[in-house]
Each structure stands twice: as structure tokens, then as C-alpha cells.
DRENPA-3360 file (N, C-alpha, C; in nm, 2 decimals, always signed):
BEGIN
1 = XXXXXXXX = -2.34/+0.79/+6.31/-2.42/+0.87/+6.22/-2.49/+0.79/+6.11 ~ -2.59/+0.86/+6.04/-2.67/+0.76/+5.95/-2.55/+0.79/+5.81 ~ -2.58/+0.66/+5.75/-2.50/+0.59/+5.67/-2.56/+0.62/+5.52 ~ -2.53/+0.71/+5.40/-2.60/+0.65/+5.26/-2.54/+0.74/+5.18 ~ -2.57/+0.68/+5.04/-2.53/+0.70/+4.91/-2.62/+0.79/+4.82 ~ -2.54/+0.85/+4.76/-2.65/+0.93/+4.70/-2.62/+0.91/+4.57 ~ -2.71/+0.83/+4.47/-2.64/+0.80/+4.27/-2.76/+0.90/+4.23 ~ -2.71/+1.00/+4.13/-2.74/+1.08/+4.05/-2.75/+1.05/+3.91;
9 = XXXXXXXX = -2.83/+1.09/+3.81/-2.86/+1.05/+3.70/-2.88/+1.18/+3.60 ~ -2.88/+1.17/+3.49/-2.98/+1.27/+3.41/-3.01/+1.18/+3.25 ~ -3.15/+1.15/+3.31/-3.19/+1.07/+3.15/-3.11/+1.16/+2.97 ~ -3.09/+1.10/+2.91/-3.06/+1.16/+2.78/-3.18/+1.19/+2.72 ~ -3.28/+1.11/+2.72/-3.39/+1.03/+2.66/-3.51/+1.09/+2.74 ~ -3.66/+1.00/+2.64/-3.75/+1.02/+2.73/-3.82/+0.88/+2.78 ~ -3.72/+0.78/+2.72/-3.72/+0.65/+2.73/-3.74/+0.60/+2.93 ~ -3.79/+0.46/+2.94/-3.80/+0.45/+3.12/-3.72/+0.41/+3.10;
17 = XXXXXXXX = -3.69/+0.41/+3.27/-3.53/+0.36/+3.35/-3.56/+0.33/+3.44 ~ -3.47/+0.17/+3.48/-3.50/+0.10/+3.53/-3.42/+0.08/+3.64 ~ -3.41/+0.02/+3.74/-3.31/-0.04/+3.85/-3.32/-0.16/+3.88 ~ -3.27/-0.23/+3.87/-3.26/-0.42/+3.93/-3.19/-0.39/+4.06 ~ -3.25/-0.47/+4.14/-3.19/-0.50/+4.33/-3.25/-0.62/+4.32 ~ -3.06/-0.64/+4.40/-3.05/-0.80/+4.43/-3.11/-0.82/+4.57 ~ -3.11/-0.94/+4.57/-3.16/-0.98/+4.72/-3.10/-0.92/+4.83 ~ -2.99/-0.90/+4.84/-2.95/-0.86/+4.93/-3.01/-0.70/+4.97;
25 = XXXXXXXX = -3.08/-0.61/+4.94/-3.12/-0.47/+4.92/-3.27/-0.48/+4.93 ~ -3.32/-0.55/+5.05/-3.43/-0.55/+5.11/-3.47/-0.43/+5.19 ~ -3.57/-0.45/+5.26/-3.56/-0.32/+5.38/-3.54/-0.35/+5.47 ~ -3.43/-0.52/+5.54/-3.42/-0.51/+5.66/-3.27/-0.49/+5.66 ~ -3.18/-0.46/+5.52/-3.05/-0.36/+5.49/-3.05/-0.21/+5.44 ~ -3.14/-0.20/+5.36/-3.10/-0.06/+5.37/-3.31/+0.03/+5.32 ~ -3.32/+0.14/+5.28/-3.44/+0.20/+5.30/-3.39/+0.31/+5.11 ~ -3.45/+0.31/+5.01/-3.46/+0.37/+4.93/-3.53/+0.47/+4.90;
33 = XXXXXXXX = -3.45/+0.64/+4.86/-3.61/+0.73/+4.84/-3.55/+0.78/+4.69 ~ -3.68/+0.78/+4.60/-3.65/+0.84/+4.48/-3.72/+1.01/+4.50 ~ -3.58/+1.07/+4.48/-3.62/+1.20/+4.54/-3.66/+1.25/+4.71 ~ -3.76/+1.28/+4.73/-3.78/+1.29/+4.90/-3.90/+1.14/+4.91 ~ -3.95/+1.08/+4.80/-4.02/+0.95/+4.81/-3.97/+0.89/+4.84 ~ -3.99/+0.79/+4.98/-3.96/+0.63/+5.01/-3.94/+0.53/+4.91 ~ -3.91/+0.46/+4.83/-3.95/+0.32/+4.76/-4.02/+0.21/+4.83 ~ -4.12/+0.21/+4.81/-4.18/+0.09/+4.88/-4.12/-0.03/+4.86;
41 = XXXXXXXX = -4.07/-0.13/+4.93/-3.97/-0.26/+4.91/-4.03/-0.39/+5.02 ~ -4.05/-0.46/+4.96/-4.05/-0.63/+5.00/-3.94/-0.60/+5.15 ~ -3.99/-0.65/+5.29/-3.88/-0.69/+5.37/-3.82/-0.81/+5.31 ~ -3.85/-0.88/+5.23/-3.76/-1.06/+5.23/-3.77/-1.05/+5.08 ~ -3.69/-1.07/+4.99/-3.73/-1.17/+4.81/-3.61/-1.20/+4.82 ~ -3.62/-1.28/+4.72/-3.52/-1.43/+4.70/-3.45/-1.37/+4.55 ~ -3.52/-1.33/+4.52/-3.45/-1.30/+4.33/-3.45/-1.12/+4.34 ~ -3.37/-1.09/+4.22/-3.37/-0.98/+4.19/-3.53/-0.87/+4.15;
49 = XXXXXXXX = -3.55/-0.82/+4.17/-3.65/-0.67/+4.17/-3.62/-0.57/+4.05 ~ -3.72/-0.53/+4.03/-3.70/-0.43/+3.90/-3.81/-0.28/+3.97 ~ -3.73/-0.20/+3.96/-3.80/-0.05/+4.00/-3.78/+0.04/+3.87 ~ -3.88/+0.08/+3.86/-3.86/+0.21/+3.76/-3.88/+0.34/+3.82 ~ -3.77/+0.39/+3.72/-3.70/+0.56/+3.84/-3.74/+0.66/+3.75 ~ -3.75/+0.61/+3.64/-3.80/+0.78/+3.56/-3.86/+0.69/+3.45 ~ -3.97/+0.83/+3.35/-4.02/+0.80/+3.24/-4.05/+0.90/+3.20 ~ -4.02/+0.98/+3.09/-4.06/+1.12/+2.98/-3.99/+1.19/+3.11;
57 = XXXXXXXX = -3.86/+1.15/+3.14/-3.78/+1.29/+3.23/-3.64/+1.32/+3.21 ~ -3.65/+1.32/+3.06/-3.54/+1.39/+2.99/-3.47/+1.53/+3.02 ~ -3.37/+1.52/+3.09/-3.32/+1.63/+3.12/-3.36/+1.67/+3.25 ~ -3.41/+1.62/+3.30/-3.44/+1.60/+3.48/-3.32/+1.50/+3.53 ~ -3.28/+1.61/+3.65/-3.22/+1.51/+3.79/-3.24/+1.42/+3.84 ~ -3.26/+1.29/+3.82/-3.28/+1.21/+3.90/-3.21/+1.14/+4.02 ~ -3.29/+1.16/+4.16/-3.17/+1.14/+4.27/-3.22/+1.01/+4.35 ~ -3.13/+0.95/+4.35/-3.17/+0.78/+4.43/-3.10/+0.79/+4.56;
65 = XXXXXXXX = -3.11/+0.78/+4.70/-3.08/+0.78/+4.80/-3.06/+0.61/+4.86 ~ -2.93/+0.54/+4.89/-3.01/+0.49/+4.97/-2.90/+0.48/+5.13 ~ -3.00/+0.46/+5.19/-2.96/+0.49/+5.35/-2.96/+0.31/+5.43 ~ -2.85/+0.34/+5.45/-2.81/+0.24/+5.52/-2.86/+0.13/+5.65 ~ -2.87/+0.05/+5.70/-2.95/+0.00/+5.81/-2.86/-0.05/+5.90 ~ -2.75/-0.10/+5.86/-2.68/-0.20/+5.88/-2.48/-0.11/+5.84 ~ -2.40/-0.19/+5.93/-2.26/-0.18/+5.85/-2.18/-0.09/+5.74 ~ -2.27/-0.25/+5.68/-2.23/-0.23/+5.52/-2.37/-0.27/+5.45;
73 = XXXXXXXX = -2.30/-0.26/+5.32/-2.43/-0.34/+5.22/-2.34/-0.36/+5.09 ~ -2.39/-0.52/+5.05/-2.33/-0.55/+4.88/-2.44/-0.50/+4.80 ~ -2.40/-0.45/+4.73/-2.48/-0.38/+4.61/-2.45/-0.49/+4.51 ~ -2.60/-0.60/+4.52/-2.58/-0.71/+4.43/-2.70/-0.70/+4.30 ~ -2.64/-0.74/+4.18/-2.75/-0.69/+4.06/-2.78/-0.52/+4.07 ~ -2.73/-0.48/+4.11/-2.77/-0.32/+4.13/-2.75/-0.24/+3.99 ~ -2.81/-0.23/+3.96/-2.82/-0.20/+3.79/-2.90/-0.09/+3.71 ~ -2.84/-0.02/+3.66/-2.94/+0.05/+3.59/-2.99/+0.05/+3.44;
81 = XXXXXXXX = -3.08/+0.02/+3.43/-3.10/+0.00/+3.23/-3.20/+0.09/+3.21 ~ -3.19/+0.11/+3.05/-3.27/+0.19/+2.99/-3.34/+0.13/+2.90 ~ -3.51/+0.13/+2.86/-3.55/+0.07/+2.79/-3.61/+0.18/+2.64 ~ -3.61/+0.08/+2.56/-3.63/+0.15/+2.44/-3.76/+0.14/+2.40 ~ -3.82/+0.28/+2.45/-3.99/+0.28/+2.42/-4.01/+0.28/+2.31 ~ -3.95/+0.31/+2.18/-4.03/+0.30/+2.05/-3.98/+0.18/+1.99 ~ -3.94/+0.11/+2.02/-3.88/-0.05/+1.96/-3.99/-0.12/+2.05 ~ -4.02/-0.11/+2.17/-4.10/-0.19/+2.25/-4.29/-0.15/+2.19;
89 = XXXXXXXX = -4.25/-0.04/+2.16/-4.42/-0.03/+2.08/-4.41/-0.05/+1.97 ~ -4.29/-0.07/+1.90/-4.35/-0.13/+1.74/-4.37/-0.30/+1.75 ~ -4.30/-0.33/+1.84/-4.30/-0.51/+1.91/-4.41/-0.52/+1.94 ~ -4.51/-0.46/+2.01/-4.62/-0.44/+2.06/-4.77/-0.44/+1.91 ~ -4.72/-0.37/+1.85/-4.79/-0.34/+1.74/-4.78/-0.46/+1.68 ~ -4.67/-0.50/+1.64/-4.64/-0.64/+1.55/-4.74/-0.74/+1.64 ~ -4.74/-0.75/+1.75/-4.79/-0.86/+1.81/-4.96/-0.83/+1.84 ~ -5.01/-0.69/+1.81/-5.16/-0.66/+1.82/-5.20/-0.73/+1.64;
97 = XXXXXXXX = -5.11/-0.73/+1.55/-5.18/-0.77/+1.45/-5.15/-0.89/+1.43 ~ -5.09/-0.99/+1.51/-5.06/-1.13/+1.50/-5.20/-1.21/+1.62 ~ -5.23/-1.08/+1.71/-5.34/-1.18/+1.77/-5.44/-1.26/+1.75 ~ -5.41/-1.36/+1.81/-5.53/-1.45/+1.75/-5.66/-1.43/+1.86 ~ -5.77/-1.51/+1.77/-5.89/-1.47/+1.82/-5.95/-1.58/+1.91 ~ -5.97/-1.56/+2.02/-6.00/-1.67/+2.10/-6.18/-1.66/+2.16 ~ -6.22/-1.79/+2.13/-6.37/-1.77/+2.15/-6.37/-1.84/+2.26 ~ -6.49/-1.87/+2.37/-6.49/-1.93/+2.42/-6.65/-2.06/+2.42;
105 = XXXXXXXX = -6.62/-2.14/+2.41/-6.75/-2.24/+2.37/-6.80/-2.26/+2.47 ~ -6.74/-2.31/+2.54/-6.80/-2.36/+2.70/-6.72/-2.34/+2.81 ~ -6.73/-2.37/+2.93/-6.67/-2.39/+3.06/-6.56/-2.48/+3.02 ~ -6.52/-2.56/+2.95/-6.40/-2.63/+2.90/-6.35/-2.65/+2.80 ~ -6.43/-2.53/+2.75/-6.39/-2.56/+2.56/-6.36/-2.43/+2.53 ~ -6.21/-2.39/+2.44/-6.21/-2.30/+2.41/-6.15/-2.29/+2.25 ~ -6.18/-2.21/+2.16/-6.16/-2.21/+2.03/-6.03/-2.09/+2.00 ~ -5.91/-2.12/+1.92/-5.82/-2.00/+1.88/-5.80/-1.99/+1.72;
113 = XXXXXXXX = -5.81/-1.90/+1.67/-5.79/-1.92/+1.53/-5.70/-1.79/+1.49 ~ -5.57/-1.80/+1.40/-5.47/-1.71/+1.36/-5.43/-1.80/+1.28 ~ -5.34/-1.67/+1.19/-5.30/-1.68/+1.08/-5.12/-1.71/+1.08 ~ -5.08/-1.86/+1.10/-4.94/-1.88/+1.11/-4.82/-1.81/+1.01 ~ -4.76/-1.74/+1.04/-4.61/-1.69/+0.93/-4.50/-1.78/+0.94 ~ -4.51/-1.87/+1.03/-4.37/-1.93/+1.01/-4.40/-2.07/+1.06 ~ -4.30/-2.19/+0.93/-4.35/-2.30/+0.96/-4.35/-2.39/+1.11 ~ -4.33/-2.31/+1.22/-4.29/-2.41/+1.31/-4.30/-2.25/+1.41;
121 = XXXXXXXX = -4.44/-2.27/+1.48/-4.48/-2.18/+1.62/-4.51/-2.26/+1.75 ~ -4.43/-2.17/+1.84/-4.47/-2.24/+1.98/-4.59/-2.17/+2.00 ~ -4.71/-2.20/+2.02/-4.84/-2.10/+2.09/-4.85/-2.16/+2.26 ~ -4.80/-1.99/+2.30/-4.81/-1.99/+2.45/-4.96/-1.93/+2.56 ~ -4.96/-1.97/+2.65/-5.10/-1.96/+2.68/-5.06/-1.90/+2.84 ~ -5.17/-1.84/+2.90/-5.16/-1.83/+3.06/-5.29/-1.90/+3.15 ~ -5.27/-2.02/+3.05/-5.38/-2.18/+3.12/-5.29/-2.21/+3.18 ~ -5.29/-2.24/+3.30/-5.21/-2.35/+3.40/-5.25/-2.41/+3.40;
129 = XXXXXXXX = -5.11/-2.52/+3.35/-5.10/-2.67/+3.29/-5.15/-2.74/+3.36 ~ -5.21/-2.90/+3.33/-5.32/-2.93/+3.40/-5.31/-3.06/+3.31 ~ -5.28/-3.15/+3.30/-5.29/-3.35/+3.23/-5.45/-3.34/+3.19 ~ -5.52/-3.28/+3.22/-5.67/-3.31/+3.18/-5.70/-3.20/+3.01 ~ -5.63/-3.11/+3.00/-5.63/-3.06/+2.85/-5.55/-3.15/+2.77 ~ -5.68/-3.12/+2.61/-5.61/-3.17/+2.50/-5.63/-3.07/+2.40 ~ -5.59/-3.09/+2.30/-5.54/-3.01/+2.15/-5.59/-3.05/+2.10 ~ -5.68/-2.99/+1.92/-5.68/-2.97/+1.87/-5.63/-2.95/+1.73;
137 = XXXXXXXX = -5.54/-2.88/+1.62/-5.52/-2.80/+1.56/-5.52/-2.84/+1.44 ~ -5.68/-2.78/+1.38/-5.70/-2.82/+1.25/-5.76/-2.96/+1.24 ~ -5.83/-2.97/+1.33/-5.90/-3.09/+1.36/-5.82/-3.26/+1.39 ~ -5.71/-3.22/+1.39/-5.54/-3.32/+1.44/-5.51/-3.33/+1.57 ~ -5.50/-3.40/+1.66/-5.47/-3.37/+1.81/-5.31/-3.33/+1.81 ~ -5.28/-3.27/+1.90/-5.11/-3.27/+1.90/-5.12/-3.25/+2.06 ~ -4.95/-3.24/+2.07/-4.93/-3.28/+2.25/-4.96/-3.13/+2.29 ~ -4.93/-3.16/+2.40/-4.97/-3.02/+2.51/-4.83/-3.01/+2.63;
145 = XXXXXXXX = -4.81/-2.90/+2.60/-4.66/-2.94/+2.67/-4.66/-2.79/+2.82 ~ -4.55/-2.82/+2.90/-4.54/-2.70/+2.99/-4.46/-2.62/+2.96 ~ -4.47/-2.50/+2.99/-4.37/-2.35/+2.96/-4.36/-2.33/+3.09 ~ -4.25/-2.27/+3.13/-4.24/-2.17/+3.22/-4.26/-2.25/+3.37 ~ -4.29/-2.40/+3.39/-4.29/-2.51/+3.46/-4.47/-2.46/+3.54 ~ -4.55/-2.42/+3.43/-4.65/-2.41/+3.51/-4.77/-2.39/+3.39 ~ -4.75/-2.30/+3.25/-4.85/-2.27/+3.19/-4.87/-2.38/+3.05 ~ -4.96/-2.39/+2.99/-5.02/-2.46/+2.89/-4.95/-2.40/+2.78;
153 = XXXXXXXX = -4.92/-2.46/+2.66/-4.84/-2.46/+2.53/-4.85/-2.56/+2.43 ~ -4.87/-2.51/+2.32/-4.81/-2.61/+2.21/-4.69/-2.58/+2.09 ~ -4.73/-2.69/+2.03/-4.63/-2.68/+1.87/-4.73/-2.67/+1.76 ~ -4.71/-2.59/+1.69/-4.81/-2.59/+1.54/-4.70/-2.58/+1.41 ~ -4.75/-2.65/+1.34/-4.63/-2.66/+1.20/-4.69/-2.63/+1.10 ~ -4.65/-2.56/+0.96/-4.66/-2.59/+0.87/-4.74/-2.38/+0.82 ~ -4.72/-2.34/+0.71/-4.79/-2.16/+0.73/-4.97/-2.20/+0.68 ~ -5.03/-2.03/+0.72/-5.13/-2.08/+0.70/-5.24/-2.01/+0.82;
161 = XXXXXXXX = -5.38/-2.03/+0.81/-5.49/-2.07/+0.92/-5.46/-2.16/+1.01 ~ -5.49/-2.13/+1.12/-5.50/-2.26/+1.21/-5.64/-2.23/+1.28 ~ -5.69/-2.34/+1.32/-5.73/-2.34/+1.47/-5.73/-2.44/+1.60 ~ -5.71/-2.36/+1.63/-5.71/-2.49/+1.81/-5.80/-2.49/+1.86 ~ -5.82/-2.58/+1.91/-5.96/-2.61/+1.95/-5.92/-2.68/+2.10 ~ -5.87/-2.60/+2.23/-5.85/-2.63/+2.35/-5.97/-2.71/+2.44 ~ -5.94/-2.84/+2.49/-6.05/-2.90/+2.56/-6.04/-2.97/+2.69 ~ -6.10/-2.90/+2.83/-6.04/-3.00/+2.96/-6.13/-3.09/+2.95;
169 = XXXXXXXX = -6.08/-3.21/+3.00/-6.19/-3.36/+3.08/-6.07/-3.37/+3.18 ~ -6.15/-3.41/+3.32/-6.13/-3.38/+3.44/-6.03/-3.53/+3.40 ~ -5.89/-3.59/+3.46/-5.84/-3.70/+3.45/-5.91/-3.80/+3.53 ~ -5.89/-3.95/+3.43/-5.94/-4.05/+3.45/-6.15/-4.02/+3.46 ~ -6.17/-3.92/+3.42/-6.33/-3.92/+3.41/-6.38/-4.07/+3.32 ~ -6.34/-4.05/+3.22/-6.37/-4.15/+3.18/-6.37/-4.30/+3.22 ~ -6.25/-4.32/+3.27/-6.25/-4.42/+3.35/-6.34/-4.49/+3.48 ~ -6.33/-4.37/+3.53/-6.47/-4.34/+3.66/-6.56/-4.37/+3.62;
177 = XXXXXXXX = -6.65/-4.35/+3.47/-6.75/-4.32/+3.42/-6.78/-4.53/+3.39 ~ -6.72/-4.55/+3.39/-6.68/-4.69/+3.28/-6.69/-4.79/+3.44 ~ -6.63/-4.78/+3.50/-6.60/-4.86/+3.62/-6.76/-4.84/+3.71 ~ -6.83/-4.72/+3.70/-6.92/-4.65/+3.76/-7.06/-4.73/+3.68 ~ -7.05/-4.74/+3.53/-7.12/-4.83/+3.47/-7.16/-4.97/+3.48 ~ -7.01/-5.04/+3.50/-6.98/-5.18/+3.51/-7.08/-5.19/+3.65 ~ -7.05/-5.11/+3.79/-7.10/-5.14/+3.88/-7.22/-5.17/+3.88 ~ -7.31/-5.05/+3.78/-7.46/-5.06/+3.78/-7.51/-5.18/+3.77;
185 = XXXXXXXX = -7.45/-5.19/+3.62/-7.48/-5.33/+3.54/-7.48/-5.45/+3.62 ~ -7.38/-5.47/+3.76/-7.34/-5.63/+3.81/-7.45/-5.59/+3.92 ~ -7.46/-5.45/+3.94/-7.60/-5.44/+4.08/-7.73/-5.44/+4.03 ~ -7.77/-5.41/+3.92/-7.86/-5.45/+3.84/-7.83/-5.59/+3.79 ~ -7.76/-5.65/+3.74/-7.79/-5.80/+3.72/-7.85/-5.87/+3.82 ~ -7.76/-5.84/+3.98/-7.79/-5.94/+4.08/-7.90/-5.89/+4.14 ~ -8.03/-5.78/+4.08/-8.12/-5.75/+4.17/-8.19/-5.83/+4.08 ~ -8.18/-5.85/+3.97/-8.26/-5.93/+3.86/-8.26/-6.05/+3.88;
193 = XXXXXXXX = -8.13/-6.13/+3.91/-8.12/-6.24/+3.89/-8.18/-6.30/+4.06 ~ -8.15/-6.25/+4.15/-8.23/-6.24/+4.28/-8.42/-6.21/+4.25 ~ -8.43/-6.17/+4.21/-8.57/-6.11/+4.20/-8.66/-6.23/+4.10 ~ -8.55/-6.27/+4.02/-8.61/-6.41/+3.93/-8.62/-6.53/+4.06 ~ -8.51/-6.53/+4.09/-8.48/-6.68/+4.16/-8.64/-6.66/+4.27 ~ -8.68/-6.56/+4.32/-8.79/-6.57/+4.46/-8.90/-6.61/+4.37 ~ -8.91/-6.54/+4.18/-9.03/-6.58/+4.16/-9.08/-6.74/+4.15 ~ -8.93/-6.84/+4.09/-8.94/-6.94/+4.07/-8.97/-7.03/+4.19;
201 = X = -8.90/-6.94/+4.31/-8.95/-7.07/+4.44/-9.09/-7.08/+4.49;
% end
């Protein structure tokens, strides 16, 4: 006969709620419906999953089903949390009046300017990191470092205005450009120095 669990809930709150599923709680083990709805689910992930099961349903039933495929099932990371919506919007608020203003100059130039509160800020970006950006800040270069093993970042020190002044050159362009020169110059010499020698014979 078919196999499942039924977890029941009733929010206190009108706060969202959440569910973490571990890898193991794909759909090629078991099949989830919130209410008579299916949950739509990944056949395969590797890391834990986050579903949200309610939001402004304070005092509502909430019924999670899930139905079995298999045996058994480990209920790994299976979790339920509640998040705090008005702490998360005043975080929100704090961070709408901390935004800095980002211009953009060109295709590889981009300008940020804010107002630092604290002597020592990491400024995070969603540029994928890339050896061909450099920094700016306050007309000073500083390093460029990776977050998150993929996006663009730096360090800024000291309270105050800043601005960054973000800039790509393609790696080794320069170099290219230099080597690309030299060539001219030795192929232009020797069409000159050839072109002299026929006048003199």
C-alpha cells in the first residue's frame, strides 16, 4: 500500500515558513504536496533546498504530505524555520539607505560612490571575478580580491566618502599591444633598410 506522512502545522505568526530538504528527499524518493498541491522538486541536488510553506497564514492549517517512493526515507536537514519579517525589513531599509550609487562610464568602466560608517568595509559586488579588473578608491589603487570563490570584492578603510572607480583591461593587453609594436617597428625597419640598400645598388 502507498507509504506517507502527514506533519501538520499552525503558524502563530504571519511571519514565512520555511522547510530545508536534504539531498536525500528528491523525487526519485519520495513526492511532496502542500495541501492537495504537488511541490515541484529537482529529480537529483547535491545540497540542501529551501521551500516556503506559508506566508500571512496565521492561524491556518498547514498540511505537508509526503508520500513515499521507496522503503524507507532519511529525513536529512528536514527542517522547519520561521523567518522574521519585520527584522528582515528593517535590515532591508538599513541597507536601501546605505546604497551606494553606481554609474556606469563605459563598457569597462564603472563608477561607485557611498558614504563609509565604519573604518574597515568589505564592498561586495555580483562581477565575476576576472584578473583583468582593477580598483580605484579615492583615486589609490587597492587589491581586488574573490568572495564566494567566484564574485569581485574589495577592502576600503578609513570613515567617510568614497569612490571606486572599477576598471577591466582584457589580461596581458598590454603586453600584446607592446610586442605587436616592436613587430611593426623590426618590419618596418627591414622594409626600409631593404628598400635603401636597392636604391644604392
Amino acid at each position: 500500500k502507498e507509504s506517507k506522512i502527514i506533519f501538520k502545522f499552525v503558524p502563530t505568526t504571519n511571519n514565512s515558513y520555511y522547510l530545508t530538504l536534504g539531498a536525500p528527499l528528491d523525487s526519485d524518493n519520495v513526492t511532496f504536496y502542500l495541501g492537495n498541491r504537488q511541490l515541484n522538486q529537482y529529480s537529483t541536488f547535491r545540497h540542501t533546498v529551501i521551500v516556503n510553506l506559508a506566508s500571512h497564514a496565521k492561524g491556518q492549517e498547514i498540511v505537508l504530505t509526503a508520500v513515499f517512493k521507496k522503503s524507507s526515507l532519511w529525513l536529512n536537514h528536514f527542517v522547519l524555520y520561521q523567518m522574521n519579517n519585520q527584522l528582515v525589513d528593517r535590515r532591508l531599509a538599513q541597507l536601501k539607505k546605505q546604497q551606494p550609487v553606481v554609474k556606469k562610464l563605459s563598457e569597462s568602466k564603472l563608477s561607485v560612490t557611498y558614504n563609509q560608517k565604519k573604518s574597515q568595509q568589505l564592498v561586495a559586488t555580483t562581477i565575476p571575478y576576472n584578473v583583468g579588473w582593477h580598483a580605484q578608491v579615492n583615486g589609490k589603487s587597492v587589491k581586488i580580491i574573490k568572495i564566494q570563490k567566484m564574485f569581485l570584492a574589495l577592502k576600503t578603510k578609513g570613515l567617510g566618502h568614497k569612490k571606486i572607480i572599477l576598471t577591466y583591461r582584457p589580461p596581458y593587453l598590454l603586453t600584446g599591444l607592446l610586442i605587436s609594436l616592436i613587430s611593426l617597428v623590426i618590419l618596418f625597419s627591414y622594409y626600409w633598410c631593404r628598400k635603401k640598400h636597392r636604391k644604392m645598388r
